[in-house]
C-alpha positions in Angstrom: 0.0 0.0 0.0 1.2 3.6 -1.0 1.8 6.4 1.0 0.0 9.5 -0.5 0.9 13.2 0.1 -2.1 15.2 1.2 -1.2 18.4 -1.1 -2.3 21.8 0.7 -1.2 24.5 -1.9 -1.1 22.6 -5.1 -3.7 24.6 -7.4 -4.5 26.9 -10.2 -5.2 30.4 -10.1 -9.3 31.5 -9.4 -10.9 32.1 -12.4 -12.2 35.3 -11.5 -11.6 37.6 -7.6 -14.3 39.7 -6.5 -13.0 42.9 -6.9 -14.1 46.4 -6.8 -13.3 49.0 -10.0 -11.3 51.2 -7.5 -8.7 48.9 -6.0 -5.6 48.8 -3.7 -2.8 46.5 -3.7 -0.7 45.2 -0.5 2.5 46.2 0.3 5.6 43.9 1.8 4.5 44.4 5.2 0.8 43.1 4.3 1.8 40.4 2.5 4.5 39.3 5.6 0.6 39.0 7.6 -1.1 37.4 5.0 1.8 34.5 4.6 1.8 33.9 8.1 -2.2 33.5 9.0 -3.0 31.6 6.3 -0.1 29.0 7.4 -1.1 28.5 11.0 -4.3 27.5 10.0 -3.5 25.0 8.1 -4.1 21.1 10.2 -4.8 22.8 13.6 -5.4 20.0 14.9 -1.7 18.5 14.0 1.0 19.8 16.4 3.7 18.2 14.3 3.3 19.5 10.6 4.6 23.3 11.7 7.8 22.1 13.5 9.7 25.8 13.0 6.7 27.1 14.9 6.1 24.5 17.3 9.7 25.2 18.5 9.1 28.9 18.3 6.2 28.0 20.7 8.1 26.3 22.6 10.4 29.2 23.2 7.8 32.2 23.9 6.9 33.0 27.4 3.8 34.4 27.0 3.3 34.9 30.5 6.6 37.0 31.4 5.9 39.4 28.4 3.1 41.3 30.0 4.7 44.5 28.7 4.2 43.9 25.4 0.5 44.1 25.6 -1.5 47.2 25.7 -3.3 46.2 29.0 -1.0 44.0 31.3 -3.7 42.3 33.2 -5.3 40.7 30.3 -2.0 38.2 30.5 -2.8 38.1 33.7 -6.5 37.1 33.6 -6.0 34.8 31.0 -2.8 33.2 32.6 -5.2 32.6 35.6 -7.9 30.1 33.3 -4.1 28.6 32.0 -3.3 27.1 34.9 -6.7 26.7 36.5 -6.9 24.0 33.7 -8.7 25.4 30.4 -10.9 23.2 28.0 -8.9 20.1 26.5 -7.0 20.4 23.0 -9.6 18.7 21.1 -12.9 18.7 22.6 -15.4 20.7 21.3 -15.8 24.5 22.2 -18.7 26.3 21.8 -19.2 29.8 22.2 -22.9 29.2 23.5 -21.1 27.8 26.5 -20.4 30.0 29.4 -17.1 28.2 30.7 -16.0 27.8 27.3 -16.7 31.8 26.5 -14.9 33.1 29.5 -12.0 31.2 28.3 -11.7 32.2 24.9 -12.6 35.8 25.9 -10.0 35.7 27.6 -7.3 34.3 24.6 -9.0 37.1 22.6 -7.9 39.5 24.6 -4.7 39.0 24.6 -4.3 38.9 21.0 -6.3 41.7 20.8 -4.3 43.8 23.1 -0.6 43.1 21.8 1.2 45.9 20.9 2.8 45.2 17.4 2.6 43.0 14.8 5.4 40.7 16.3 4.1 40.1 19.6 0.8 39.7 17.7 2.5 36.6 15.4 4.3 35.3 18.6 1.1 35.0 20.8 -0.9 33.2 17.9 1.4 31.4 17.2 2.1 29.8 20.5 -1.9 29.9 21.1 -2.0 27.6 18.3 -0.1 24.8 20.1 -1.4 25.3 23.8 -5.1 26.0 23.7 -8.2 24.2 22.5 -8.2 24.4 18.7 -11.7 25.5 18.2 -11.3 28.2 21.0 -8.0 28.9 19.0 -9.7 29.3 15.7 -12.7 31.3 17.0 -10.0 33.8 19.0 -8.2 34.4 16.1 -10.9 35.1 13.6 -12.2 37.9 16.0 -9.1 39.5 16.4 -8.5 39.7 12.9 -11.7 41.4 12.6 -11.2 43.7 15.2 -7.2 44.6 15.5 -6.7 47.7 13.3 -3.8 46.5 12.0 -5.5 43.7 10.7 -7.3 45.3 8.3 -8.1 43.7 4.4 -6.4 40.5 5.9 -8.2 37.3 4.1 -8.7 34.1 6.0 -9.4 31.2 4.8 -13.2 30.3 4.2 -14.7 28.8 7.3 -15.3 25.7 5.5 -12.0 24.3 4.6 -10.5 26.1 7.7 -12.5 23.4 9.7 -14.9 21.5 7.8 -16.3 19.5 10.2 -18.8 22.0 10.8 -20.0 22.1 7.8 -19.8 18.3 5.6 -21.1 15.0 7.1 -19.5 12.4 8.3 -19.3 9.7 5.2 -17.1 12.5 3.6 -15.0 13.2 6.3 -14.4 9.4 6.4 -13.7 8.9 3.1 -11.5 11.4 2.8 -9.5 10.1 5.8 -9.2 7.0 4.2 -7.4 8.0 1.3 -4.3 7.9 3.3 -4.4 5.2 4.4 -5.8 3.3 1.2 -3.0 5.0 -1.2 -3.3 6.6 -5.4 -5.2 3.3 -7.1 -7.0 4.0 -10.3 -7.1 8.0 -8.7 -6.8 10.0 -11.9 -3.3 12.2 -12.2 -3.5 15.7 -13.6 -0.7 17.9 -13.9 1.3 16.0 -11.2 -1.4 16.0 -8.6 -4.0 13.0 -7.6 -7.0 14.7 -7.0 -10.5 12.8 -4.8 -13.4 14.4 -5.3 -15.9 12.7 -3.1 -19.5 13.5 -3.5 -21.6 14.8 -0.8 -25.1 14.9 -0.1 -26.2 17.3 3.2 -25.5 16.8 6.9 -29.1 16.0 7.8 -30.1 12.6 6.9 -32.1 12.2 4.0 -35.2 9.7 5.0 -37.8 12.3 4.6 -38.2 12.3 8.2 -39.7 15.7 7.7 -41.0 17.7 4.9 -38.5 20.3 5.8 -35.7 18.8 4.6 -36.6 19.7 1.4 -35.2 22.6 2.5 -31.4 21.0 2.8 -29.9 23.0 -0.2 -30.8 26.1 1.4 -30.4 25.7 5.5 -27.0 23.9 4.5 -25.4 26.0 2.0 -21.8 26.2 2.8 -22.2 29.9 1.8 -25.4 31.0 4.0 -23.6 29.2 6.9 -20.3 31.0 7.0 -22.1 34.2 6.3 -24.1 33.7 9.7 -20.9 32.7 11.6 -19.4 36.0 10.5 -22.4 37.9 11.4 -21.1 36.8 14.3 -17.3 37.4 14.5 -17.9 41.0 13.6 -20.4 41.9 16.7 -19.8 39.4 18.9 -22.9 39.1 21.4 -20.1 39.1 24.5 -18.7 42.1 22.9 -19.0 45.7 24.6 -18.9 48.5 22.1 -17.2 51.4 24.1 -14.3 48.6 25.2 -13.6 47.6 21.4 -14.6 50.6 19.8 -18.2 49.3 18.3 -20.7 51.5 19.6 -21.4 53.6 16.7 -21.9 51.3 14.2 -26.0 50.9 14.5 -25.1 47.0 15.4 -28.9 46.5 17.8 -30.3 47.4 14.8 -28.5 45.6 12.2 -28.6 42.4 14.6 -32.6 43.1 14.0 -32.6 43.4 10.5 -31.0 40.3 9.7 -32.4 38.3 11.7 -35.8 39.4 9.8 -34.4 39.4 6.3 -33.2 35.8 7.3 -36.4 34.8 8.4 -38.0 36.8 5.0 -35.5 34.8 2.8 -36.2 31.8 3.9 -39.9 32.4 3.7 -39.5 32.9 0.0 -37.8 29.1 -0.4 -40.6 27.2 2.1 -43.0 28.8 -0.7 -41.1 27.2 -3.6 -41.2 24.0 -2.0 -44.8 24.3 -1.4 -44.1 24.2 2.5 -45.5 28.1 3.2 -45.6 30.0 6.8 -43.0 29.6 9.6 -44.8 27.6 12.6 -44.5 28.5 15.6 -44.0 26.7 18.7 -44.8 26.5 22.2 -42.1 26.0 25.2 -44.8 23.3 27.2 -45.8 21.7 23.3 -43.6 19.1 21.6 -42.0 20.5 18.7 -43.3 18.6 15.4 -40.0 18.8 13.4 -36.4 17.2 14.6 -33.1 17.4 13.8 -30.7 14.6 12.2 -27.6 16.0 11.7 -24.3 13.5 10.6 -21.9 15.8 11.6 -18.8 15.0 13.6 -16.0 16.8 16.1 -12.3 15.9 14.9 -12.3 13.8 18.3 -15.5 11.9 16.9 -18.1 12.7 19.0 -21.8 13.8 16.8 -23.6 16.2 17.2 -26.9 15.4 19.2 -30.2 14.9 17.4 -33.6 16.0 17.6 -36.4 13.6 17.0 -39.8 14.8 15.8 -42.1 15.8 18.4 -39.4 16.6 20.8 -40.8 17.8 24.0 -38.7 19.9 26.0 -41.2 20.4 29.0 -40.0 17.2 31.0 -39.3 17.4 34.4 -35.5 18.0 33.9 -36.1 21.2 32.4 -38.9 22.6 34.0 -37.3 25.5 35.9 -35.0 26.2 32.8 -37.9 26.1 30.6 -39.8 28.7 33.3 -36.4 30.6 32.8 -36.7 31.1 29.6 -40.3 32.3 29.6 -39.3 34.9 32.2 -36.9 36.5 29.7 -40.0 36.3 26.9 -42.1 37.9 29.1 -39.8 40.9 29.9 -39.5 41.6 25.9 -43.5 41.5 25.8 -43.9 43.8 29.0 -41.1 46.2 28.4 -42.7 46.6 24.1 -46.6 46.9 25.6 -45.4 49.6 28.8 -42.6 51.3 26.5 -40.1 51.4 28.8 -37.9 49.3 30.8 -36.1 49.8 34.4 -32.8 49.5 33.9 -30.2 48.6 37.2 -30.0 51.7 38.9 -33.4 52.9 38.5 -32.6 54.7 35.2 -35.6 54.4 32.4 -35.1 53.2 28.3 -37.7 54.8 26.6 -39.0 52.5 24.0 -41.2 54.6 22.3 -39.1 55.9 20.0 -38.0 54.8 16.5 -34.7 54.8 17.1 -34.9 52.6 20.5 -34.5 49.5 17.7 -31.2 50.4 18.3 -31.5 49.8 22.2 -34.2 46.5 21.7 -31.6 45.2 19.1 -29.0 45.3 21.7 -31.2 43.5 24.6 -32.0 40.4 22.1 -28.5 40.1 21.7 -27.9 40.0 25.0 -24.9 41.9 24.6 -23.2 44.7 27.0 -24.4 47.7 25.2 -28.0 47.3 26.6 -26.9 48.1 29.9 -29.2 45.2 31.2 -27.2 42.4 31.6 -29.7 40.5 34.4 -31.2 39.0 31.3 -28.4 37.8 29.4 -28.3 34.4 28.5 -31.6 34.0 27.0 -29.6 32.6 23.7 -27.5 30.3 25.6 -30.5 28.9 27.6 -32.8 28.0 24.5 -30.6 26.9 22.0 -29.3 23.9 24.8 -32.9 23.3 25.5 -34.3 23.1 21.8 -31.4 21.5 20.3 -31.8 18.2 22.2 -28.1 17.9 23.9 -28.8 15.2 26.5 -28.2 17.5 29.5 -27.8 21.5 29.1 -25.3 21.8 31.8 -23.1 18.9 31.4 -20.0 20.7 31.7 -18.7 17.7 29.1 -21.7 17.4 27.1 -21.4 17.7 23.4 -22.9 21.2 22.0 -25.5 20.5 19.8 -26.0 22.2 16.4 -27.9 25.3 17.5 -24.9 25.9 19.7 -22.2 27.0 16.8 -22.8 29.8 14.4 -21.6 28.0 11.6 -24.2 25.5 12.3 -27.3 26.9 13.8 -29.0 28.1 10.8 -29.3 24.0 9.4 -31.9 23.1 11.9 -36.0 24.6 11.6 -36.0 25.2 14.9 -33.6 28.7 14.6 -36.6 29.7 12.3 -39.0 29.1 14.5 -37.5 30.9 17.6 -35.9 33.6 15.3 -39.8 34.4 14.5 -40.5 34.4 18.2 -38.2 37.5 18.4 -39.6 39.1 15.4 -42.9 38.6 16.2 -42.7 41.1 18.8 -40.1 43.5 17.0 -43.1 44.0 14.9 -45.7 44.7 17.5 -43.3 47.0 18.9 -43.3 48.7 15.3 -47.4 48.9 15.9 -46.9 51.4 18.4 -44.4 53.2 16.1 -46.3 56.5 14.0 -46.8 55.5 10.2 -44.9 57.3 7.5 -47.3 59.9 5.9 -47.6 60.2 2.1 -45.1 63.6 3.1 -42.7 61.2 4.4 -42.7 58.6 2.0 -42.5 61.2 -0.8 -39.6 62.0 -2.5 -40.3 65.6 -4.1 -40.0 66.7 -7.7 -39.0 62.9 -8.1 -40.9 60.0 -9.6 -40.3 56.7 -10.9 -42.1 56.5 -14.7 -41.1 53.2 -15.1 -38.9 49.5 -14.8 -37.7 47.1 -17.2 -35.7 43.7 -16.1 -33.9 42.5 -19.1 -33.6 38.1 -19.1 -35.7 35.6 -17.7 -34.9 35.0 -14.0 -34.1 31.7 -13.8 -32.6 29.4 -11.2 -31.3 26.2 -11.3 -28.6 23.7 -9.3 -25.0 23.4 -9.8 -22.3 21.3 -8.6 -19.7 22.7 -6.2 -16.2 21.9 -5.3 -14.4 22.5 -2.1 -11.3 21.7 -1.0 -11.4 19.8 2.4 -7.9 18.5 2.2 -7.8 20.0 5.7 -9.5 17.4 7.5 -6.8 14.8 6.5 -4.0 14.1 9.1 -0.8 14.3 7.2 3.1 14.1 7.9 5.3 16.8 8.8 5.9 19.5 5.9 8.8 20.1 3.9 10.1 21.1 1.1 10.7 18.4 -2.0 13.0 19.1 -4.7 11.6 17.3 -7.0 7.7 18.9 -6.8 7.2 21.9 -9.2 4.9 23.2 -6.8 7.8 24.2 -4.4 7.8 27.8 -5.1 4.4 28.3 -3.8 5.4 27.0 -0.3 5.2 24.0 2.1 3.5 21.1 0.6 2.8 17.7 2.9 4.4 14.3 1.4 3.6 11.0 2.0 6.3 9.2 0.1 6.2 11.6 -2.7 2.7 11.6 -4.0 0.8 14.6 -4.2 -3.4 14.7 -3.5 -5.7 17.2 -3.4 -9.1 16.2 -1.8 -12.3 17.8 -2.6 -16.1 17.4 -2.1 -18.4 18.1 -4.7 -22.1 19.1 -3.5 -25.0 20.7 -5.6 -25.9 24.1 -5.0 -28.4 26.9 -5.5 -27.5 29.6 -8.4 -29.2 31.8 -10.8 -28.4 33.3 -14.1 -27.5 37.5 -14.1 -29.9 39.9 -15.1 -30.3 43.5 -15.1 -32.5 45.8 -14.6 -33.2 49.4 -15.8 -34.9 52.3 -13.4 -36.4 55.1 -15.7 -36.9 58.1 -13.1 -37.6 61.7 -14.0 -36.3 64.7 -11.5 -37.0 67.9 -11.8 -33.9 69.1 -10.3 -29.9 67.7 -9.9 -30.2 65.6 -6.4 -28.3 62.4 -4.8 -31.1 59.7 -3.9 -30.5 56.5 -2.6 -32.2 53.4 -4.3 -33.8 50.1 -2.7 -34.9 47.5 -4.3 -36.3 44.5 -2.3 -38.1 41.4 -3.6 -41.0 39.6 -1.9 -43.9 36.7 -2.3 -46.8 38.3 -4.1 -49.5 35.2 -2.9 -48.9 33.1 0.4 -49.2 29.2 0.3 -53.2 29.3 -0.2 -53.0 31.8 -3.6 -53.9 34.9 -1.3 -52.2 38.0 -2.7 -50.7 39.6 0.3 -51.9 43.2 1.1 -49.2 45.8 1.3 -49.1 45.9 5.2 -49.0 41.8 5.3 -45.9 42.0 2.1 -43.5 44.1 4.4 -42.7 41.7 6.9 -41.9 39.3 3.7 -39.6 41.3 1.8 -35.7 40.8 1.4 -33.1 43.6 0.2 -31.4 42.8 -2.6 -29.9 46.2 -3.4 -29.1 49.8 -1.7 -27.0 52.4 -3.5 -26.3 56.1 -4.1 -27.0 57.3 -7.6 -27.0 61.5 -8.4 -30.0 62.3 -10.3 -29.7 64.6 -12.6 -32.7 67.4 -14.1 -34.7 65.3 -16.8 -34.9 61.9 -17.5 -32.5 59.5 -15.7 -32.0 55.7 -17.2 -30.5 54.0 -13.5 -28.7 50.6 -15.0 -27.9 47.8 -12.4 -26.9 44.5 -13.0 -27.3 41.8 -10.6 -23.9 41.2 -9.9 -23.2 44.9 -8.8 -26.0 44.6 -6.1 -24.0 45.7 -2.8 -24.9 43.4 -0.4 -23.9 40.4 -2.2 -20.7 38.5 -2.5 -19.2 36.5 -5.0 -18.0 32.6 -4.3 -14.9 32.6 -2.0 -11.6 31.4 -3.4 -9.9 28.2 -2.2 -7.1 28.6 0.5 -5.1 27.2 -2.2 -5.8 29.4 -4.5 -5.4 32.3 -1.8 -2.0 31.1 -0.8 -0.5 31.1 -4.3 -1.2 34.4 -4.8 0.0 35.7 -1.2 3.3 33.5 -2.7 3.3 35.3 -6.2 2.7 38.6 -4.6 5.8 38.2 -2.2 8.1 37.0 -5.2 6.9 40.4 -7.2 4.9 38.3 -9.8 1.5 40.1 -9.0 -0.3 42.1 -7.0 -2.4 41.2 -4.5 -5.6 43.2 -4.3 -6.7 43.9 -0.7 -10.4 43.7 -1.4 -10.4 40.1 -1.6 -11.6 40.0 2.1 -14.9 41.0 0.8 -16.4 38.0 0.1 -16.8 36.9 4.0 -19.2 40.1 4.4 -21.8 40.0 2.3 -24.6 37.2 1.1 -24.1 35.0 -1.2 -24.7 36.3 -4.5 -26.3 32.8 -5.9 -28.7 32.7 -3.4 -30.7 36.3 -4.2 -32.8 34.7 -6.0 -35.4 32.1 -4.6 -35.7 29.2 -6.1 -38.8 29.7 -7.7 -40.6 26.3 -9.6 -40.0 24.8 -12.9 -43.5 26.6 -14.6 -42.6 29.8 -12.7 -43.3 30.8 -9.4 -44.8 34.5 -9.1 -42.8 36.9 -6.9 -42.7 40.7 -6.8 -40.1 43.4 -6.7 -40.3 46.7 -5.1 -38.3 49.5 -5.8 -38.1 52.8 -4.2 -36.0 56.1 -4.8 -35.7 57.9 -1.5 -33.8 61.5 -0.6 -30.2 60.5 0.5 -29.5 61.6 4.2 -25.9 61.2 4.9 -24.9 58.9 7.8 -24.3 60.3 11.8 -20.7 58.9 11.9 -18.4 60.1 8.9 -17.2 56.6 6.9 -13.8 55.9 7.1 -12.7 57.2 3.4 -9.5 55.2 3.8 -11.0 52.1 4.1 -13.5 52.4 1.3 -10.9 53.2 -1.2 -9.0 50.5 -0.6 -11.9 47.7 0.0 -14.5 49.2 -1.9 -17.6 51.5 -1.1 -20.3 49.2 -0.4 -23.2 48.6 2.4 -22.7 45.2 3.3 -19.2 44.1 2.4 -17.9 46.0 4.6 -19.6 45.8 7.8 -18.3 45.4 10.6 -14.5 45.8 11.4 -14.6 47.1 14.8 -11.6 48.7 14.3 -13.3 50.9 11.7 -16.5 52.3 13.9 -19.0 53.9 12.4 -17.8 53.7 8.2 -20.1 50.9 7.3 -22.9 53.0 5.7 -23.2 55.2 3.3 -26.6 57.0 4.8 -28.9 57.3 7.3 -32.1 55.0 6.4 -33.2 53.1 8.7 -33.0 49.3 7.9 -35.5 47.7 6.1 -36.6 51.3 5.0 -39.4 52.0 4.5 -40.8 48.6 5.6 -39.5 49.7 9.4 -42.8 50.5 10.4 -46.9 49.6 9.8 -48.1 50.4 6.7 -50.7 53.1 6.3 -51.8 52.2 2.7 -54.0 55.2 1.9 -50.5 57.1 2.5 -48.9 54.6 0.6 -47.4 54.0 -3.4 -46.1 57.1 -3.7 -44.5 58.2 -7.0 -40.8 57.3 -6.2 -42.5 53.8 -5.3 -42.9 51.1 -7.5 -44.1 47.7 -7.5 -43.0 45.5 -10.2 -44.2 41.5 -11.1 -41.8 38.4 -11.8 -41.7 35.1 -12.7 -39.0 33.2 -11.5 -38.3 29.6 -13.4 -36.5 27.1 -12.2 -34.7 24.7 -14.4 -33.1 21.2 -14.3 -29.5 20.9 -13.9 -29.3 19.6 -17.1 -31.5 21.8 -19.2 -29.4 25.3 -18.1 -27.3 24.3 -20.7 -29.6 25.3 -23.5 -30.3 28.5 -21.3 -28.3 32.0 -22.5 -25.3 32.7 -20.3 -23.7 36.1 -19.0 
């Protein structure tokens, strides 16, 4: 039996990067950053492929540097969880965990707070041999996020960083088992073996429930890391005034998306003929489960769910008591319109902009001021996602209790609409826009045009997952022509890329064109949302029952000029989208290229972990055509509170979404003042609605067979 070398940089160039039109490129010192965090996270789990930095680990003393950190006593706090006895190497961390997030708070902190790049390098790079690889992983991603210095650095997708989170456990096995079972009849190409093993979805596919039609969708590799990033850039344990946070809207924004989630997903239980979101009931069992073949690297699963789980048994009676109380506080503090805060001190709620403050208390993060009811999240995802005991302090988090997991069971639907649902009563109390309001004078849209059919249809989709394979140490072979791109693992000099292949969601591009007539030069900002026009019974909904349904697809600044103005915008310039990431492969040659003076390495390439994915803007419609609506409005453009950070948008381009969320950047994620979801924020009056700069427009969308796309016109 042959040994097999488990390849990690051998690949070709992406065919395309998103990039912006008005691009920078990195300089030595960048490119010395990129290098070095996309090779510690290669094989965390493998203390013996990095042998120069294991012994450079071996060599820091973290704990007699405290002066190299910007606060001292964050070495301190954290060398006190060191040698209490932190969690082990490779069990399972979860940030839903309260032991587990006091730990890796603490980590965080430290690389947050070191002084200069050097110590920065030193501290990860001895964090990646001493501390619990998932709390490693998570630690790291933040602090890129959030260190200034850090800023344009691209990390490797989520999915091939660890992509045990997000492919099932025949794959993973398989593609263990490839070194061990050696090259036969694997097909060479260019010097390189590549397995490409196919995939179907985590959740088993009995049709246990009619929700796993669903699959594509809750277990796109795409949606999930986008909802795990959500994450890493506001961070629900994350105080605004300590990392510099607190001006960039983030209650409201954590709103928003989880109701443009919830609206999105609405749209695709309607193509599959499926319809409203249920809700549930705390003291009723819960009619859908859970099934999920996913595996730790140590090889514990994730718990299961069966159908008609009741979570009202005795064991959880109090907890389940628990978390009514915190339910019951969100419904008394909307009806009164106010809230006691500790102290005595009032929140008035009455107000449009208290989203900002409710957004903040569903969180449960520090900027509401009311941390007494923190922990609502903790509490019901344990209790809904069926973990055999909540409060095992060794149980095995289930998947509701990981952000790049949670959004693959029905059940984060279903309690995502229990937070809604009373977001939107609040909204009841909330005056309605007058036609004054709405109005956007000397202004008018005359009429749209969407040029191509919008059609979706599946495709098949490679990633690398060579990650997941436990290979020898690396080191350079002479004889590989892959050498100037770096490391590359051996096992007796055969080179093999792994790869899963899974079908996917997509749609062909199309464009549409805005004819709008001003009587006057003017910037305006332009929204265009789509929505169901009938629920699941053929009802068209009424304007006041569509706003809760609609998802943003684009929001950008146009300067109208006096006349006639033809506003042109395809598809793949909508702003809150992002194209497909490229492989860490891919990444790495081009950090290696760069640094030999081949290229240039744009910086923008970090934009694709902050927006949507682009192929999934579309629903999926049905094979005849499925009817949906788009609405477009043109609205006066109020410029933001907080300045944006102009040197960041030249550089990383000068979007909405992308963009969001480097702390280190406060305040320069938008380019106006709107309020989210505008101007669906609040209860439609609808004989002060459909004003001129409104306009509602019809859509079929087709789906078609993998197969027949061929015959369908391309870009």
């Amino acid at each position: 039996m042959n040994s097999i070398t488990i390849l990690v940089l051998a690949c070709a160039f992406a065919s395309g990067i998103y990039m912006t039109n008005d691009v920078k490129y990195a300089d030595s010192t960048f490119l010395v950053k990129q290098k070095a965090i996309l090779e510690i996270l290669q094989h965390v789990h493998q203390n013996d492929v990095l042998l120069k930095l294991y012994d450079e680990a071996k060599q820091f003393k973290l704990f007699d540097k405290r002066d190299s950190y910007t606060k001292p006593e964050v070495v301190d706090e954290f060398k006190r969880f060191y040698e209490h006895g932190m969690l082990g190497l490779n069990e399972v961390f979860s940030i839903m965990d309260h032991e587990h997030r006091e730990e890796v708070i603490a980590l965080f902190n430290v690389f947050y707070n070191a002084k200069s790049w050097e110590i920065f390098r030193k501290t990860i790079v001895w964090a990646r041999f001493y501390v619990n690889k998932g709390m490693f992983i998570y630690a790291l991603t933040v602090a890129v996020f959030h260190r200034s210095d850090m800023t344009g650095i691209a990390l490797p997708a989520q999915y091939e960083i660890y992509p045990y989170y997000f492919f099932n456990n025949e794959v993973i096995q398989h593609a263990q088992n490839f070194t061990m079972e050696g090259i036969y009849e694997i097909e060479e190409v260019d010097d390189l073996y590549t397995v490409v093993i196919p995939s179907n979805y985590t959740a088993y596919q009995d049709d246990t429930n009619p929700e796993q039609k669903l699959s594509y969708f809750t277990e796109d590799i795409g949606l999930n890391s986008y909802n795990y990033y959500l994450h890493v850039d506001y961070p629900f344990w994350m105080g605004g005034e300590k990392y510099n946070v607190s001006k960039d809207r983030r209650g409201e924004h954590y709103i928003f998306q989880r109701q443009q989630f919830l609206a999105r997903y609405y749209m695709e239980r309607l193509s599959n003929d499926i319809g409203e979101i249920p809700e549930f009931s705390w003291y009723e069992p819960i009619e859908t489960g859970h099934y999920t073949s996913l595996r730790s690297y140590n090889g514990d699963f994730f718990p299961s769910r069966d159908n008609h789980y009741t979570v009202y048994e005795e064991q959880n009676y109090y907890d389940v008591d628990h978390v009514e109380d915190y339910e019951r506080h969100f419904r008394d503090a909307i009806e009164y319109g106010f809230i006691t805060l500790p102290g005595g001190k009032y929140s008035d709620l009455t107000k449009p902009e208290s989203i900002e403050w409710l957004g903040n208390f569903f969180q449960g993060n520090p900027d509401s001021n009311f941390d007494r009811l923190n922990g609502y999240w903790e509490l019901a995802k344990s209790l809904l996602g069926g973990s055999t005991d909540p409060f095992d302090l060794y149980k095995i988090p289930n998947t509701l209790e990981h952000f790049e997991t949670e959004i693959r069971d029905t059940i984060f639907y279903k309690l995502s609409k229990n937070l809604i649902k009373y977001i939107f009563q609040w909204q009841k109390h909330l005056p309605r826009y007058t036609w004054d309001e709405l109005d956007f004078k000397g202004a008018k849209i005359e009429s749209v045009e969407i040029d191509n059919k919008l059609v979706t249809y599946f495709e098949k989709f490679d990633s690398d997952i060579t990650n997941v394979v436990d290979v020898e140490m690396f080191d350079y072979k002479p004889n590989s022509a892959l050498q100037q791109f770096g490391r590359v693992a051996h096992y007796d000099g055969y080179d093999l890329v792994v790869k899963t292949r899974q079908p996917r969601l997509n749609h062909l591009p199309f464009t549409f064109t805005l004819h709008v007539g001003s009587d006057r030069a003017q910037k305006a900002i332009v929204k265009v949302f789509i929505g169901p026009k009938f629920d699941e019974y053929g009802h068209i909904f009424t304007y006041e029952e569509s706003r809760e349904t609609f998802f943003e697809l684009d929001h950008f600044l146009v300067d109208l000029v006096a006349g006639k103005n033809d506003i042109v915008r395809k598809s793949q310039d909508f702003s809150s989208f992002v194209e497909d990431r490229i492989t860490y492969c891919e990444l790495y040659k081009q950090v290696m290229l760069a640094v030999k003076g081949e290229i240039k390495f744009p910086l923008d390439m970090s934009e694709a972990r902050r927006g949507f994915p682009m192929r999934l803007m579309l629903p999926k419609g049905k094979r005849g055509g499925m009817m949906f609506q788009f609405f477009f409005i043109v609205a006066p453009y109020v410029a933001p509170n907080v300045a944006q950070n102009i040197n960041l948008l030249s550089g990383l381009g000068q979007t909405v979404s992308n963009i969001f969320g480097s702390g280190s950047d406060s305040g320069s994620c938008y380019n106006d003042n709107l309020p989210f979801g505008y101007p669906f924020d609040r209860p439609i009056n609808e004989r002060a609605w459909l004003t001129p700069n409104m306009y509602y427009y019809d859509v079929n969308i087709f789906h078609e067979e993998e197969m027949g796309i061929n015959t369908l016109p391309t870009k």
